[in-house]
NUVO-779247 format. One record per residue: residue in three letters; residue number from 1; y, x, z of N, C-alpha, C, O in turn. Coordinates in pm, 1 decimal. Layout:
N
[ala,NUM,[Y,X,Z],[Y,X,Z],[Y,X,Z],[Y,X,Z]]
...
END
This chain:
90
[unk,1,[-118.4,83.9,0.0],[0.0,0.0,0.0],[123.2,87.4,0.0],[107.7,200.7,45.4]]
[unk,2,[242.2,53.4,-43.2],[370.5,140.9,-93.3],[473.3,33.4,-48.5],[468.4,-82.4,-7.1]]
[unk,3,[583.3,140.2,-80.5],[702.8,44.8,-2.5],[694.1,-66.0,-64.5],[657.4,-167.4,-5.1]]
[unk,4,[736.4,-66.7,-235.8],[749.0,-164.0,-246.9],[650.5,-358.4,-178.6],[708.8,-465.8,-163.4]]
[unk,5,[535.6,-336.5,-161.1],[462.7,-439.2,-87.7],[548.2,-500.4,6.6],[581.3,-616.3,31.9]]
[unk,6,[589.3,-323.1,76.9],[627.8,-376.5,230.4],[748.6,-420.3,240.6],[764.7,-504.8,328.6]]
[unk,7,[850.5,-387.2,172.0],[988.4,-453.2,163.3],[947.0,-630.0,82.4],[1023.7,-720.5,115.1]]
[unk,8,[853.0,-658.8,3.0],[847.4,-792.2,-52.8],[818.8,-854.4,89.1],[870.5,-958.4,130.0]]
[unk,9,[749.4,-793.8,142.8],[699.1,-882.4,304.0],[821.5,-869.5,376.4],[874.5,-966.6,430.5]]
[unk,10,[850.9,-797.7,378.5],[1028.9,-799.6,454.5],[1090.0,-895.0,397.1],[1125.0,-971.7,486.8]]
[unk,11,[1121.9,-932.8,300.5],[1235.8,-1024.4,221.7],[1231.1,-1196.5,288.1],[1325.4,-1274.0,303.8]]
[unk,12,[1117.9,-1211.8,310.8],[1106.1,-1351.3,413.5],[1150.2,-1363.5,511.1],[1104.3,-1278.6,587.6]]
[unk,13,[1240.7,-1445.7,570.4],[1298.6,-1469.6,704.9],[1197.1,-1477.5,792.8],[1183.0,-1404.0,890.5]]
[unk,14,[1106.3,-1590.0,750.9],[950.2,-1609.0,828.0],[894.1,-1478.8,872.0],[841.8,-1462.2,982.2]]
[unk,15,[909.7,-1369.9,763.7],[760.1,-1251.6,813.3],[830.3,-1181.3,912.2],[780.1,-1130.3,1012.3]]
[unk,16,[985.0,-1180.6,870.0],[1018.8,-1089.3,1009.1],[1044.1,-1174.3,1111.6],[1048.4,-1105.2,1213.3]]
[unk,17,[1065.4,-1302.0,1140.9],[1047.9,-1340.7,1271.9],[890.7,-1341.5,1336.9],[849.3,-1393.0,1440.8]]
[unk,18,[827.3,-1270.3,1242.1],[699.7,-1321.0,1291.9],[695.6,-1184.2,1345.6],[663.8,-1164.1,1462.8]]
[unk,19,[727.6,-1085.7,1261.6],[722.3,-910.7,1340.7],[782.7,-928.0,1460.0],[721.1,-906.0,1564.3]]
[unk,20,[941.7,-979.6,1458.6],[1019.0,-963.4,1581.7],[906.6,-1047.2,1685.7],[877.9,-958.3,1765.8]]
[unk,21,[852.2,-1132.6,1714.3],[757.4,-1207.0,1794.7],[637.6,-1105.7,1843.3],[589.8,-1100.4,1956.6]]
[unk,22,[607.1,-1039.4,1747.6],[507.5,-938.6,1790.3],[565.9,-773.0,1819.4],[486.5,-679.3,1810.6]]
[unk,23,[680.7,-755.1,1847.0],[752.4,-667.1,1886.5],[707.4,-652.6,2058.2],[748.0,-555.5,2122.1]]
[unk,24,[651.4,-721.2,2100.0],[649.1,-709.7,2250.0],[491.5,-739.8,2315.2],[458.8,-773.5,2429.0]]
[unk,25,[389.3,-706.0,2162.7],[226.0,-689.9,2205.7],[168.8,-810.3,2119.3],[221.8,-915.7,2084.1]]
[unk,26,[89.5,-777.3,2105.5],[-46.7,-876.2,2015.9],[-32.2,-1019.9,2066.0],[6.9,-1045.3,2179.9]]
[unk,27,[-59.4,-1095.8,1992.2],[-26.4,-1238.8,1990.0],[-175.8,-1318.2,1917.8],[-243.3,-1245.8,1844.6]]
[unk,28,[-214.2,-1435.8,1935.6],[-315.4,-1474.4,1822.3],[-205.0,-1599.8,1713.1],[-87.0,-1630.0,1731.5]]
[unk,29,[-291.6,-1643.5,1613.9],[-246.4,-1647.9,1535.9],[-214.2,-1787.7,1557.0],[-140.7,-1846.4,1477.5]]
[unk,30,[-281.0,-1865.0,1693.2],[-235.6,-1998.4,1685.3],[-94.6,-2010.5,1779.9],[-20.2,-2108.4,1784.5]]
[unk,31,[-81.2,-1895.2,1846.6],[80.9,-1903.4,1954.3],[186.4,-1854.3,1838.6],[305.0,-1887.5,1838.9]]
[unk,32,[117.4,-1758.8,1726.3],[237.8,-1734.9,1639.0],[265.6,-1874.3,1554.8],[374.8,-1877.7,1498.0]]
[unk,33,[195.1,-1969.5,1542.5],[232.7,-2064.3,1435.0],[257.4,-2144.3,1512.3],[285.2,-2245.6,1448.1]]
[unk,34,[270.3,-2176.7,1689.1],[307.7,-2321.2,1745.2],[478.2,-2268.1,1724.3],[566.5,-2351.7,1743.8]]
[unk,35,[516.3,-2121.5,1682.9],[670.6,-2085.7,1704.2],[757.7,-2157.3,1557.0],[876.5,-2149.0,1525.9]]
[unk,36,[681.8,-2203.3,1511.6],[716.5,-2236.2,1327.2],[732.5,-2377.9,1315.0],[645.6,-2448.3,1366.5]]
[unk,37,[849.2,-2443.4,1243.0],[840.9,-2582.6,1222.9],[710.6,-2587.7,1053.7],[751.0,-2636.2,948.0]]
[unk,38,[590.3,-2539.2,1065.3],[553.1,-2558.8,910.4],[352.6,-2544.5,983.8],[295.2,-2536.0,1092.3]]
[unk,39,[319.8,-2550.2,839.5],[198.5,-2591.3,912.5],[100.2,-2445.0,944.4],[155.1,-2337.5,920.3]]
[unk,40,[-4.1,-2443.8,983.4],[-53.9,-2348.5,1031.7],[-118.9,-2271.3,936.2],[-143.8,-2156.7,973.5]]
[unk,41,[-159.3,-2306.1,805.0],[-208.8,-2271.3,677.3],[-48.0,-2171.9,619.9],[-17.6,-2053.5,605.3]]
[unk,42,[-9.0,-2250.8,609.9],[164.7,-2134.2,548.9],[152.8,-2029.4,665.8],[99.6,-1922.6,635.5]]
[unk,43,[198.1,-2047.2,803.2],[237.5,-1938.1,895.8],[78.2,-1837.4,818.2],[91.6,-1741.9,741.7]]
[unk,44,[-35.0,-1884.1,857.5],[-117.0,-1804.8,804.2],[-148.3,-1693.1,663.4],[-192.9,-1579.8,645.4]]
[unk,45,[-101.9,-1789.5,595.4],[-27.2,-1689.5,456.5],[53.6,-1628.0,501.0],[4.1,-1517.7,523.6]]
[unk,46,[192.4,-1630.4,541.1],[276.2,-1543.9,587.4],[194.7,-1381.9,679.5],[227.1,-1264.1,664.4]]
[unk,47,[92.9,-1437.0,764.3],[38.1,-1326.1,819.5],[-45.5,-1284.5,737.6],[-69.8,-1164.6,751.9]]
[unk,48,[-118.9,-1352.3,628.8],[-225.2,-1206.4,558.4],[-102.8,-1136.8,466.8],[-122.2,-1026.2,416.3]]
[unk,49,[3.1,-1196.1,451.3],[97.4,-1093.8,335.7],[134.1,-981.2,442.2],[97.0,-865.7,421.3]]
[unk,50,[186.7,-1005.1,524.9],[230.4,-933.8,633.4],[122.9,-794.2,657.7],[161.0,-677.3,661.7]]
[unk,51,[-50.0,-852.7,675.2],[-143.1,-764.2,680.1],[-168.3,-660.5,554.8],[-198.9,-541.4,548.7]]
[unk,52,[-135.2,-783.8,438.3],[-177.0,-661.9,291.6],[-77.7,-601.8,345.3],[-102.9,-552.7,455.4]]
[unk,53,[43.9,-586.0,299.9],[155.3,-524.1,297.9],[155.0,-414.9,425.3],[262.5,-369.7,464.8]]
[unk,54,[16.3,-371.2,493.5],[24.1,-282.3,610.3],[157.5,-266.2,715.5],[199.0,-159.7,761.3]]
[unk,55,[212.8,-402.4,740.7],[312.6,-390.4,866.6],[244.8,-461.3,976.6],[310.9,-479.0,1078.9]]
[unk,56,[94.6,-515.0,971.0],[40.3,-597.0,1072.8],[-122.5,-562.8,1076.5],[-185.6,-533.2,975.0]]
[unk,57,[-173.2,-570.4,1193.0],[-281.4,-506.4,1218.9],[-326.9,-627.5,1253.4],[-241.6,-698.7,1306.5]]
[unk,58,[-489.0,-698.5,1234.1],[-508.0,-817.0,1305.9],[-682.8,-743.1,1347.0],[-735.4,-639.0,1307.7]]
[unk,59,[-727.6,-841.2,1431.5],[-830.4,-801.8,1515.3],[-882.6,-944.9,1600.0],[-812.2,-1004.7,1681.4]]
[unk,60,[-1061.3,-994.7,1549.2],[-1064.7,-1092.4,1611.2],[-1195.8,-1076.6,1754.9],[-1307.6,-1028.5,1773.6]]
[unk,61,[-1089.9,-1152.3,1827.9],[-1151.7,-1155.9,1964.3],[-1247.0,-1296.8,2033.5],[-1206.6,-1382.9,2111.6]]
[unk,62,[-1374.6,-1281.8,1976.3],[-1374.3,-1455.8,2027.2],[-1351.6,-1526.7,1951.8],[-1342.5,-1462.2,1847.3]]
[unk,63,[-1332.1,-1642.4,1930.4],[-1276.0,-1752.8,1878.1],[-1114.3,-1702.9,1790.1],[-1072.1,-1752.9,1685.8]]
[unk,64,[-1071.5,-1630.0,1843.8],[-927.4,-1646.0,1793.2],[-886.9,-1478.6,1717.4],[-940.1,-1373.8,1753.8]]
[unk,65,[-789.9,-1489.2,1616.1],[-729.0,-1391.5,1570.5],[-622.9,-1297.2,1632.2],[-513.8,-1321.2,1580.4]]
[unk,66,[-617.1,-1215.8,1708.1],[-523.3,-1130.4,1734.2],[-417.9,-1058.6,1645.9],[-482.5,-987.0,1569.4]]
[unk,67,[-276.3,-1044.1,1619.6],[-229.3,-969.7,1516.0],[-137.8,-941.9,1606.6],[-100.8,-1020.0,1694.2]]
[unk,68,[-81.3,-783.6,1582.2],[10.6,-688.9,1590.4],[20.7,-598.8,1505.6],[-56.1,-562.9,1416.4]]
[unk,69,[175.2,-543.6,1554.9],[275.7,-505.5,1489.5],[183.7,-354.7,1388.6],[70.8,-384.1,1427.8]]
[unk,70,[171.0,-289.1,1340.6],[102.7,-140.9,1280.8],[254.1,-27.3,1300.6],[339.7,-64.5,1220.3]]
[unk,71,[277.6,32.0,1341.4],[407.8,105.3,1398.9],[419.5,178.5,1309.2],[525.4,201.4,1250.9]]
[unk,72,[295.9,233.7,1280.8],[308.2,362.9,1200.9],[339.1,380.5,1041.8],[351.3,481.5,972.5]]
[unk,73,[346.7,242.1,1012.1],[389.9,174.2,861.4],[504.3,180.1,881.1],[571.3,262.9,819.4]]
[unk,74,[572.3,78.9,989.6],[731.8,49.8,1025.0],[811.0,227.3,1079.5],[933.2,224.6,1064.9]]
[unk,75,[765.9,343.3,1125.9],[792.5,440.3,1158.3],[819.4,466.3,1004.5],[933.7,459.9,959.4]]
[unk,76,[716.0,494.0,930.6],[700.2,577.4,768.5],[851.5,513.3,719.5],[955.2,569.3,684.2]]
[unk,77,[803.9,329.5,738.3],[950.5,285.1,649.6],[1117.8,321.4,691.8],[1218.9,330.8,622.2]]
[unk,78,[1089.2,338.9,865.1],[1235.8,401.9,922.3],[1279.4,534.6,882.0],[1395.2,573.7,867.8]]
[unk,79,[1143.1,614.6,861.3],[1181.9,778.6,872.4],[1255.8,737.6,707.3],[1376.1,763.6,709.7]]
[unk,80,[1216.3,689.9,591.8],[1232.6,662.6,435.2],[1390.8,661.3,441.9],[1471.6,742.1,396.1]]
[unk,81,[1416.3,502.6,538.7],[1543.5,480.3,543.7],[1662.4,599.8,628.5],[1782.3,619.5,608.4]]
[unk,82,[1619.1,627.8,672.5],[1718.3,724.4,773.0],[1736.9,839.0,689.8],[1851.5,876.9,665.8]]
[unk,83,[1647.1,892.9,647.4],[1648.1,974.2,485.6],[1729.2,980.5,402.3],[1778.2,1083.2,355.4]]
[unk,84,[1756.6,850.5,369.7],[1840.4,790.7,286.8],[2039.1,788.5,355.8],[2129.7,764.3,276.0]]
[unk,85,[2063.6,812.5,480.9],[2156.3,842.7,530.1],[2216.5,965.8,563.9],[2326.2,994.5,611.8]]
[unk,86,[2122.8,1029.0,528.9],[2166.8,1233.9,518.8],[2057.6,1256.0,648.6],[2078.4,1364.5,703.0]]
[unk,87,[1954.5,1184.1,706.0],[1850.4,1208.5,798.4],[1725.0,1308.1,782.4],[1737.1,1394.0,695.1]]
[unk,88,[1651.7,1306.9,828.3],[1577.5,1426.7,774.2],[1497.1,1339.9,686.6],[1488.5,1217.4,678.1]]
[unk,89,[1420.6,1471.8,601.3],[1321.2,1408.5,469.8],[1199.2,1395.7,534.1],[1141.7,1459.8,622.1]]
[unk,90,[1161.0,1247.1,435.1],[995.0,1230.4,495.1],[949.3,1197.2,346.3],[831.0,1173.7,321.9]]
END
């Protein structure tokens, strides 16, 4: 996966409120979609784009889906951008 993926998954208001939600530890996939006025099939699309696009890690426990944040995608994409401001090269 390459930036470009990961910025198309960025461009949704939805995918990043769904990152910002998982900014603070793993969540399953039915507390991320009671946060959404839409149905649980869309929020769910929203999270496998989120997963192709390597900014989300999911993991199932039991009955239910776990997903969090993948850092080390969102690190790669910060070091890119900061780069881009006279920051160091990555």
């Amino acid at each position: 996966m390459g930036f470009q993926q990961s910025f198309k998954a960025l461009s949704d208001p939805t995918r990043r409120e769904i990152l910002r939600l998982l900014r603070d530890g793993p969540l399953p996939a039915g507390e991320i979609a009671a946060q959404f006025d839409m149905t649980a099939a869309t929020v769910s699309h929203h999270l496998s784009t989120l997963r192709d696009a390597g900014l989300v890690l999911d993991e199932k426990k039991g009955k239910f889906i776990y997903y969090e944040l993948n850092t080390s995608v969102l690190d790669e994409l910060l070091g890119w951008l900061t780069s881009l401001k006279g920051g160091t090269d990555s």
